[in-house]
C-alpha positions as CSV (number, residue, x, y, z in Angstrom):
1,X,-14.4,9.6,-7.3
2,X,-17.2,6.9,-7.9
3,X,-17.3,4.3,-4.7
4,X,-17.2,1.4,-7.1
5,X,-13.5,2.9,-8.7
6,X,-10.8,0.5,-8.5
7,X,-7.3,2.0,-9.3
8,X,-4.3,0.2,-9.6
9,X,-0.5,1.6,-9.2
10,X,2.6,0.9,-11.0
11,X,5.7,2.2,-10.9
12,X,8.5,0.0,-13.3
13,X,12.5,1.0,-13.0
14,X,14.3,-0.3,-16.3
15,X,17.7,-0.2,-13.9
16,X,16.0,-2.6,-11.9
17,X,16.9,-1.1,-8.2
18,X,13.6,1.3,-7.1
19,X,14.5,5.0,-6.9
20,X,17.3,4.5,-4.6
21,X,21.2,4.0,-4.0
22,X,23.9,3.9,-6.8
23,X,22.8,7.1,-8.3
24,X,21.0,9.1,-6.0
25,X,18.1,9.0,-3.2
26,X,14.9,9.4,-4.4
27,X,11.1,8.4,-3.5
28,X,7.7,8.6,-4.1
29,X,4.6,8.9,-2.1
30,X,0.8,8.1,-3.1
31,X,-2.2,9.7,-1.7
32,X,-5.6,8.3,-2.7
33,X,-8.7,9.7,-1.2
34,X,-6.8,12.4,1.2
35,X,-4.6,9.4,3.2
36,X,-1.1,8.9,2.2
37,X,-1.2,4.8,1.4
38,X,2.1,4.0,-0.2
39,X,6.0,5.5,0.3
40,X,8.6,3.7,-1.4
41,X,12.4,4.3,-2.7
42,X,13.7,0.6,-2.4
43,X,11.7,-1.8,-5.0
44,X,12.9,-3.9,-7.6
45,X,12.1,-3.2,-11.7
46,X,8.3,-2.7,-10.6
47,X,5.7,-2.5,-7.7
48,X,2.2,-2.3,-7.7
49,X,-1.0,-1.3,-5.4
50,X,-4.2,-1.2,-5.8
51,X,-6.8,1.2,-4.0
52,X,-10.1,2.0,-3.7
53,X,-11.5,-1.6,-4.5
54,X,-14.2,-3.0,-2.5
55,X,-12.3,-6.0,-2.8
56,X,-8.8,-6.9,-5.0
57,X,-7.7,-9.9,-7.1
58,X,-4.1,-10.6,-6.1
59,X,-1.7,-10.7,-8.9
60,X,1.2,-13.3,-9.1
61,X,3.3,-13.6,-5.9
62,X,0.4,-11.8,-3.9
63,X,-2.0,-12.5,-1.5
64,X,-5.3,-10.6,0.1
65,X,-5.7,-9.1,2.9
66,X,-8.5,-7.4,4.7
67,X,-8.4,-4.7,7.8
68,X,-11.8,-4.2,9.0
69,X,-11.8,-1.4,12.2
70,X,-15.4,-1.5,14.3
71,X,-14.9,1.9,16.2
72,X,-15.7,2.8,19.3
73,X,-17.1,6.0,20.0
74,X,-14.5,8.0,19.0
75,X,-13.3,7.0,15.8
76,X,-11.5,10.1,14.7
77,X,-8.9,8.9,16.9
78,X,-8.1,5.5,14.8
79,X,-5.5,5.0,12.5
80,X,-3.6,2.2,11.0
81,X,-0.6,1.4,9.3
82,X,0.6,-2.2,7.3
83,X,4.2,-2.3,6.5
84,X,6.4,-4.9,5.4
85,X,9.6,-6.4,6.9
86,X,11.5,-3.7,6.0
87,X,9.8,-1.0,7.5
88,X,8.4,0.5,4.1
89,X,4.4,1.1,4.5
90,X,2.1,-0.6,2.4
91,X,-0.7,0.6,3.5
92,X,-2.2,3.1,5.7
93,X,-5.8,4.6,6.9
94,X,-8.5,5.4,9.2
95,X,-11.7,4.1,10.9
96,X,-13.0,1.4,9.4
97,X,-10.0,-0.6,7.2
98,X,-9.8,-1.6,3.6
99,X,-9.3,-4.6,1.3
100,X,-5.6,-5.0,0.0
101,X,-3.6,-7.1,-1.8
102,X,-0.3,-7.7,-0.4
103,X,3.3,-9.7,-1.4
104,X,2.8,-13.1,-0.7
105,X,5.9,-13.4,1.0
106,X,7.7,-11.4,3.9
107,X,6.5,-9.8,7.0
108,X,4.1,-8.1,7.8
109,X,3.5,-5.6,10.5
110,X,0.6,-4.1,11.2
């Protein structure tokens, strides 16, 4: 995939409660360039992501973010995850970080 390639995910539920609960427990996972970088079952009638930018232009009721990772000498041996309050990840990856665009509000942990 071209370096420049910005992608954005969106996954919309008509019923309006994510993949989960009332009628059964579902979920989905994305990978984008080998690294798993979203999980979700519990969202409202939509959620989006976007990967691969060099930088992202946040979308109503979302803010950006930016993890940059200066390795030591062994950087095979970093990782990082970003998830929200909840626990659900937003984000994950290695070495050296990436630009994201985030909900505005909630916690974060990273």
């Amino acid at each position: 995939m071209d370096s420049d390639t910005c992608i954005r995910f969106t996954i919309h539920d008509a019923g309006g409660n994510g993949l989960c609960c009332t009628d059964g427990i579902g979920s989905y996972r994305l990978w984008y360039d080998g690294f798993l970088v979203r999980s979700n079952y519990k969202f409202d009638s939509t959620e989006s992501m976007w990967m691969g930018c060099p930088s992202c232009e946040p979308g109503p009721g979302e803010r950006q973010i930016r993890v940059y990772i200066n390795p030591d000498r062994y950087p095979a041996e970093i990782s990082w995850n970003l998830m929200n309050g909840n626990g659900d990840t937003l984000s994950k990856g290695k070495t050296f970080g990436d630009t994201l665009c985030v909900p505005a509000t909630g916690c974060l942990r990273f």
